[in-house]
Residue, then its C-alpha position, 0 to 999 in steps of 0.5 A: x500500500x505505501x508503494x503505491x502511494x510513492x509511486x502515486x506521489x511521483x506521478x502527480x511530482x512528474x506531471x506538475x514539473x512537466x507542465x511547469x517547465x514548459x515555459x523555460x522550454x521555450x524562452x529563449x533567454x534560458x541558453x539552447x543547452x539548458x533548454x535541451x537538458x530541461x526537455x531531456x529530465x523534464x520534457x514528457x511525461x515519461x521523460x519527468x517520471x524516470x526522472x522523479x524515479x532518479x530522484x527518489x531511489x538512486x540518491x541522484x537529486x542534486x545533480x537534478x535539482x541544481x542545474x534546475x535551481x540555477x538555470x530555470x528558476x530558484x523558486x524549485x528549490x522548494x521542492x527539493x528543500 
């Protein structure tokens, strides 16, 4: 029962930060590089959800929540906090 409530947890995490991350996609004063490195951990629904798997069972998160932090907004550091 409580792995079900982590994954579900995960999901509805995968699907807010996809949808939030839509805009730094596709502002152009973010550089192409960060761009593409939102879109590649963030850009699709699977895409966000393997990275919230990273984040949660591989210890992986601060090499995902930093770049996050500093390029996009540091309004994430919330999250990770």
């Amino acid at each position: 029962w409580s792995m079900v409530l982590v994954w579900s947890l995960m999901l509805f995490g995968a699907l807010f930060f996809c949808n939030m991350l839509r805009q730094a996609m596709l502002d152009e004063a973010i550089s192409i590089e960060d761009r593409i490195w939102v879109f590649d951990h963030f850009g699709t629904v699977s895409r966000s959800y393997y990275t919230f798997i990273e984040i949660t069972f591989s210890g992986a998160w601060p090499s995902i929540a930093r770049p996050l932090v500093e390029t996009v907004s540091s309004v994430y550091a919330a999250y990770f906090a």
